[in-house]
C-alpha positions in Angstrom: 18.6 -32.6 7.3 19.1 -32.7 3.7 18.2 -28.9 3.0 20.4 -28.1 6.2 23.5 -30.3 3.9 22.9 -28.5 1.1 23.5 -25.0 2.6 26.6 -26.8 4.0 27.6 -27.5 0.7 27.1 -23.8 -0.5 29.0 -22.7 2.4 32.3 -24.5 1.3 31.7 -24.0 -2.2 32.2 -20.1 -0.5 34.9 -21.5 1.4 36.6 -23.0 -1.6 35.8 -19.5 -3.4 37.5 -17.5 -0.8 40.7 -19.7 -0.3 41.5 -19.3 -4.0 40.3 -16.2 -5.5 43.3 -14.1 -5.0 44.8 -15.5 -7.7 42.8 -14.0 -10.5 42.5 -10.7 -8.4 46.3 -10.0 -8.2 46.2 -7.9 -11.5 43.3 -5.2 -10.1 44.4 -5.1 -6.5 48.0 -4.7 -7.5 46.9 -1.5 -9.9 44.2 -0.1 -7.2 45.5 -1.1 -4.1 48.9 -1.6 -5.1 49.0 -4.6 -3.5 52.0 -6.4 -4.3 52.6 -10.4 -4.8 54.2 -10.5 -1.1 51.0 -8.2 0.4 48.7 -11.2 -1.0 50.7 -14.2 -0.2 50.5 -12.5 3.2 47.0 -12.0 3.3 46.0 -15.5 1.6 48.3 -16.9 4.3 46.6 -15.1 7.4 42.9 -16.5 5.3 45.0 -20.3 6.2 46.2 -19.4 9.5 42.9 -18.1 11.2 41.4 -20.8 9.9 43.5 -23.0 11.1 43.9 -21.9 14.5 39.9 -22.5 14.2 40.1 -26.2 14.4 40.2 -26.7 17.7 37.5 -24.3 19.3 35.2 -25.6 16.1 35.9 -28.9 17.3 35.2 -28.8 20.8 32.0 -26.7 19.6 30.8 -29.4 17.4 31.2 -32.1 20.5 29.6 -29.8 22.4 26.8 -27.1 21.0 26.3 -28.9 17.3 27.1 -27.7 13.9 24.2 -26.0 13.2 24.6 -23.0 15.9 28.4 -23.4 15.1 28.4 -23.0 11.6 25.7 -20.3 11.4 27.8 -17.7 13.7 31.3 -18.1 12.0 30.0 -17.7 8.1 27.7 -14.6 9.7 31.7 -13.2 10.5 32.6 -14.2 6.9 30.8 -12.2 5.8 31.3 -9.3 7.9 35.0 -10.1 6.1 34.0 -9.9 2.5 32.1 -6.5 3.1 35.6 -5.3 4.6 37.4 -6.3 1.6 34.9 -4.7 -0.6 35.6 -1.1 1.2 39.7 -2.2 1.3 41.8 1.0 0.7 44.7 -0.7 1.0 46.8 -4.3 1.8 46.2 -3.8 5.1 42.7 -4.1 5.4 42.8 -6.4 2.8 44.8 -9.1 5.4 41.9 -7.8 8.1 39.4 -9.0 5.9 41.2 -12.4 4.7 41.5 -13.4 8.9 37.6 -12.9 9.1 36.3 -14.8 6.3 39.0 -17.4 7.0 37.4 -17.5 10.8 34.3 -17.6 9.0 34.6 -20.3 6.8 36.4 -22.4 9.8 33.6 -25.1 10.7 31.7 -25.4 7.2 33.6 -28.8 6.2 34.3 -30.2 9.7 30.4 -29.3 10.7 29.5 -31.5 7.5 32.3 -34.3 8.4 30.7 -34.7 11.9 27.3 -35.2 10.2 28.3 -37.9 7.9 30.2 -39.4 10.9 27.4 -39.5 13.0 24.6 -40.5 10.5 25.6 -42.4 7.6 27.3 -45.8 7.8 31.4 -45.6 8.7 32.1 -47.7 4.6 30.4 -44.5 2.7 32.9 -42.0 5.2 35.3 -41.6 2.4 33.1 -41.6 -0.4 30.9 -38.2 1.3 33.8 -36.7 2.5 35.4 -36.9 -1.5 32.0 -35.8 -2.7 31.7 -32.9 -0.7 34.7 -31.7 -1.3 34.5 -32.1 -5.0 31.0 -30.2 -5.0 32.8 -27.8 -2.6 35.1 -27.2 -5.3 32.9 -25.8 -8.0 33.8 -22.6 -5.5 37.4 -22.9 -6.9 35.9 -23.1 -10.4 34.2 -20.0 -9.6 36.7 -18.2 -8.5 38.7 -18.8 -11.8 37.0 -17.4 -15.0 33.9 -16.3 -13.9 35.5 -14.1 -11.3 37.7 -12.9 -13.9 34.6 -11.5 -15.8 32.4 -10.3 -12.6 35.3 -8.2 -12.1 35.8 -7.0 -15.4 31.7 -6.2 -15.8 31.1 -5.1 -12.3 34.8 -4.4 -10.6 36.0 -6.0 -8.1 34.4 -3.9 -5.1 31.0 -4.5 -6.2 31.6 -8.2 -7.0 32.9 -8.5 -3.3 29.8 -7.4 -1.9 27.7 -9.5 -3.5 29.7 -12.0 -2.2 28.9 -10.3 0.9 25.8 -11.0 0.6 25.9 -14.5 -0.5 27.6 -15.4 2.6 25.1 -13.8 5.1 22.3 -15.5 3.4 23.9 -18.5 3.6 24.8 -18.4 7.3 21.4 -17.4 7.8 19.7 -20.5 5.9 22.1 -23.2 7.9 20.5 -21.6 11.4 16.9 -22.1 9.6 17.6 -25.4 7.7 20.2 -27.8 9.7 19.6 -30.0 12.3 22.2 -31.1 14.6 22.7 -35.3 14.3 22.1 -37.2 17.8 24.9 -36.8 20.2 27.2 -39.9 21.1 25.2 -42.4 23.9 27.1 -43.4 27.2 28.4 -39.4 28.4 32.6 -40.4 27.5 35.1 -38.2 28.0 37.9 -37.0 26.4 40.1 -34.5 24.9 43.1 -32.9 22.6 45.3 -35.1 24.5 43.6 -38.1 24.3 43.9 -38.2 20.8 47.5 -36.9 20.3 48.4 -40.2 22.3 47.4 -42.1 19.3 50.9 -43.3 17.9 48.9 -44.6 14.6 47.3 -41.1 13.8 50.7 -39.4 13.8 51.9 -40.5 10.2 47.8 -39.3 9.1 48.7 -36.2 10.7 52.1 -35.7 8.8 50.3 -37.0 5.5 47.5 -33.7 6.0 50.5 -31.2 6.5 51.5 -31.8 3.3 48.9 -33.3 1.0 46.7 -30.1 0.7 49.4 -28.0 1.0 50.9 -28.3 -2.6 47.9 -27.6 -4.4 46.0 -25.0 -2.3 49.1 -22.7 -2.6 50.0 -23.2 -5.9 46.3 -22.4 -6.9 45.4 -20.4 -4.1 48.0 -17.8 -5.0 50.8 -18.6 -7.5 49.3 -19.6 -10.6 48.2 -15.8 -11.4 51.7 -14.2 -10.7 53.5 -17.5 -12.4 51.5 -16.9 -16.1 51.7 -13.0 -15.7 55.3 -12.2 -14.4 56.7 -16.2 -16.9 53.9 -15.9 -19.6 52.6 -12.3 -20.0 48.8 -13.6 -19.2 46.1 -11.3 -18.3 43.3 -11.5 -16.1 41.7 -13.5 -18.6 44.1 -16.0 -19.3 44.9 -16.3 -15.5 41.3 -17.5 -15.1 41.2 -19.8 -17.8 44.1 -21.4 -16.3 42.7 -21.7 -12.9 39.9 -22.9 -14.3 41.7 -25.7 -15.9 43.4 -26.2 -12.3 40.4 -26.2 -10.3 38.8 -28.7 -12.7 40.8 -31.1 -12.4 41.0 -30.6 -8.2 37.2 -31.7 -8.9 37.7 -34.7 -10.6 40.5 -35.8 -8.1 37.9 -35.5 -5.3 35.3 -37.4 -6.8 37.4 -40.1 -7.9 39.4 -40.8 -5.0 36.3 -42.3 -3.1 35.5 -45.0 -6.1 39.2 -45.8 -6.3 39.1 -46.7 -2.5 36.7 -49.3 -3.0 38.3 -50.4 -6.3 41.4 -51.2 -4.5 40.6 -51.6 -1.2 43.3 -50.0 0.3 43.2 -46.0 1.5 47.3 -45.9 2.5 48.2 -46.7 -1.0 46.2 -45.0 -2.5 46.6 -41.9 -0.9 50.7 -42.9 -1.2 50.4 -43.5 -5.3 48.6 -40.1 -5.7 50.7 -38.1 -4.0 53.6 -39.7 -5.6 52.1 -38.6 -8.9 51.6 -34.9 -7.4 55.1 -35.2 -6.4 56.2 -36.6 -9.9 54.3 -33.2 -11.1 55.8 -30.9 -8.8 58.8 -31.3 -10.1 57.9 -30.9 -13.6 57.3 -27.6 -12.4 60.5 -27.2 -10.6 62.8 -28.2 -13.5 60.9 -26.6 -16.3 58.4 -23.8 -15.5 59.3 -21.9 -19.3 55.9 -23.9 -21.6 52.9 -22.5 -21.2 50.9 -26.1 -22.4 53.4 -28.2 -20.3 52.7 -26.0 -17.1 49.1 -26.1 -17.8 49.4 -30.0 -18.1 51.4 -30.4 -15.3 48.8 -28.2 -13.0 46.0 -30.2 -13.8 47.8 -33.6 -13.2 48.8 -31.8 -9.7 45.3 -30.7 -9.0 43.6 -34.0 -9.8 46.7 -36.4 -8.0 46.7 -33.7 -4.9 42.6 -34.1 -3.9 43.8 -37.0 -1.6 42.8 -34.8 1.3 39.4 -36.2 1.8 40.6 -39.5 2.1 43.3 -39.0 4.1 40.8 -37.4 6.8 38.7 -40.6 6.5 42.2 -42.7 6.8 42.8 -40.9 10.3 38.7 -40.8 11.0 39.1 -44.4 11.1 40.8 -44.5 14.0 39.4 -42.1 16.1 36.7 -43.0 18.8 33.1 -42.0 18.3 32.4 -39.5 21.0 35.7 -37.5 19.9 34.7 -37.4 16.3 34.6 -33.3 16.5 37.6 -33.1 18.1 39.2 -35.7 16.1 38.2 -35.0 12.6 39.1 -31.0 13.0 42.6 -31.8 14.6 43.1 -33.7 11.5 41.8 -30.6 9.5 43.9 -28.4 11.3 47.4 -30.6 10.5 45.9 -30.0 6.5 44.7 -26.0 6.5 47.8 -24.9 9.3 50.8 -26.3 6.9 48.7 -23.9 3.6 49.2 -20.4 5.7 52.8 -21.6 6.4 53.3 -22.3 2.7 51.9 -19.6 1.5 53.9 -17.1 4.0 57.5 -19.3 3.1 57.0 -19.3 -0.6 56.1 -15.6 -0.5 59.6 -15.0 1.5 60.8 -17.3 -1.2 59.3 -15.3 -3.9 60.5 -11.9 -3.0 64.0 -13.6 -2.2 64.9 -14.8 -5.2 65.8 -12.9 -8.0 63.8 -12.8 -11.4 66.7 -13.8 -13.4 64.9 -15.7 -15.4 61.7 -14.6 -14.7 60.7 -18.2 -14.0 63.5 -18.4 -11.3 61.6 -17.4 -8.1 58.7 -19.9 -9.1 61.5 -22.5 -9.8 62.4 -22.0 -6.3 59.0 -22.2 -4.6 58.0 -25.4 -6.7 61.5 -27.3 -5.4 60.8 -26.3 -2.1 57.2 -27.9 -2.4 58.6 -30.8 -3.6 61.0 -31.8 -0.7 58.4 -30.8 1.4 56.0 -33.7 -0.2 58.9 -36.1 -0.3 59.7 -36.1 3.2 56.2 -36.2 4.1 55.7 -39.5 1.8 58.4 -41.1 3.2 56.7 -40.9 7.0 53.6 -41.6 5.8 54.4 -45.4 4.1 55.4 -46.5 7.6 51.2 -45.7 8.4 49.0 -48.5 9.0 46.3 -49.2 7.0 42.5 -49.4 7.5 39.6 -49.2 5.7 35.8 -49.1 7.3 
């Protein structure tokens, strides 16, 4: 079981990889491809969307065949995705592939969630589900600087294919190496529905639409067009900046799990952070011209905004064993839906308002993140809280 985990783990590091590299590769696909900042918030929004609409086959799988068989099938269609973005002649196939490798990567965190739900005590929930995603995160890290120099001493094309090639190894070592955790005792029923009827997950379920959301779009996507088209930055500069960003998305996840036994609350503390991502947000909004403020303000975003895994273990805590599948990837879905959305609004947003300043259509899409994230925070304090 534990070599079976660790190709989990290198499977969302590749799904962490995938939902953020974009960024770094706007310069090359623009001047190749001619891909244009719309063509790739498109295509990183379709990556979010397919994934999303994921959730709830993956979670009914889980319940039903296991993570193992689950997990192995989808990454072997991620990759199939990559090797289509590595022959791309154009945006077009570049969106193709994005839908694959987001289909790909659907399961790889939920498949891990249902494990620790099923075979580690309910307390150390939030502290594995942090971890993971802050080990999962070194993909975002990746997919910063050193992306920036695969691409500039191997191109892009070939760097894609060896990501190819990652993938399909990994997909192939979680059918060899996992093993599926016992399946609930006692043969309940229940479904989608069953769930939804569950007044107190309704405020967890805002909470995910707009928790991840701020964060995975900003560094998903915007951060490279933001320091080229504000700042002048080049490839290399975009990565160090990601870097920076993805960085500090790592320390958020791992600290959120100590934190929740610090303070012994999980609505408050998921509350406080996302005020503070909030309070950074609109740093952004109001001045988006420094290039050390913007940087700063980024990184507080990224670390304050890692309250996802915590917020999945907020709603977990409420959700009956033999649904856990079910439950914990409707909860994922409410997170990863609300990014695609994003990503396609703020791209509308993008080519909608005009660059005068240049900092004006990024202006725009930071306020419209922020009220967003307000109104969210305002549904979520009437949540109950629980802790395992």
């Amino acid at each position: 079981m534990r070599a079976g985990i660790a190709a989990l783990l290198g499977a969302y590091v590749l799904s962490q990889f995938y939902r953020a590299f974009l960024a770094v590769l706007t310069p090359v696909l623009g001047q190749d491809l001619g891909a244009s900042a719309s063509d790739l918030a498109a295509a990183s929004g379709l990556w979010f969307l397919a994934f999303a609409l994921m959730q709830i086959p993956v979670g009914e799988a889980l319940d039903r065949v296991g993570p193992r068989l689950t997990t192995a099938t989808l990454m072997g269609i991620g990759a199939a995705g990559a090797a289509i973005f590595a022959t791309a002649s154009g945006p077009g196939a570049i969106k193709l592939a994005m839908v694959l490798i987001g289909v790909g990567c659907s399961s790889v965190l939920m498949a891990s969630y249902y494990i620790f739900a099923r075979s580690y005590a309910p307390a150390v929930f939030g502290t594995l589900a942090g971890a993971t995603v802050g080990i999962g995160n070194l993909g975002n890290i990746g997919s910063s600087l050193p992306l920036s120099m695969a691409v500039e001493a191997f191109g892009w094309r070939a760097s894609l294919w060896g990501l190819a090639a990652v993938t399909a190894l990994i997909a192939l070592a979680i059918l060899l190496l996992l093993r599926d955790p016992p399946r609930s005792a006692g043969g309940q029923k229940g479904n989608l529905l069953d769930l939804l009827k569950m007044p107190a997950l309704w405020p967890m379920l805002v909470m995910m639409a707009v928790c991840y959301a701020p964060a995975a779009s900003i560094r998903g996507l915007w951060v490279g067009p933001l320091f080229r088209d504000v700042f002048g930055a080049d490839a290399a500069w975009i990565g160090q900046v990601s870097l920076i960003m993805g960085l500090a998305m790592v320390a958020g996840s791992f600290a959120y799990g100590p934190l929740e036994r610090a303070l012994g609350t999980r609505k408050w503390l998921i509350f406080g952070g996302n005020a503070i991502a909030l309070a950074c947000i609109i740093g952004l909004w109001l001045s988006p011209q420094s290039p050390a403020l913007t940087i700063a303000l980024l990184a507080g975003l990224g670390f304050a905004g890692a309250s996802f895994p915590m917020v999945i273990a907020h709603g977990r805590a409420f959700i009956p064993a033999h649904l856990t599948g079910r439950g914990v990837t409707l909860l994922n879905l409410f997170g990863i839906a609300p990014v695609g959305l994003l990503q396609l609004a703020t791209g509308r947003i993008h080519a909608s308002t005009p660059p005068d300043p240049a900092s004006a259509p990024y202006a725009a899409i930071f306020g419209f993140i922020a009220l967003l994230l307000a109104a969210g925070l305002v549904i979520y304090a009437f949540s109950q809280d629980r802790t395992d």
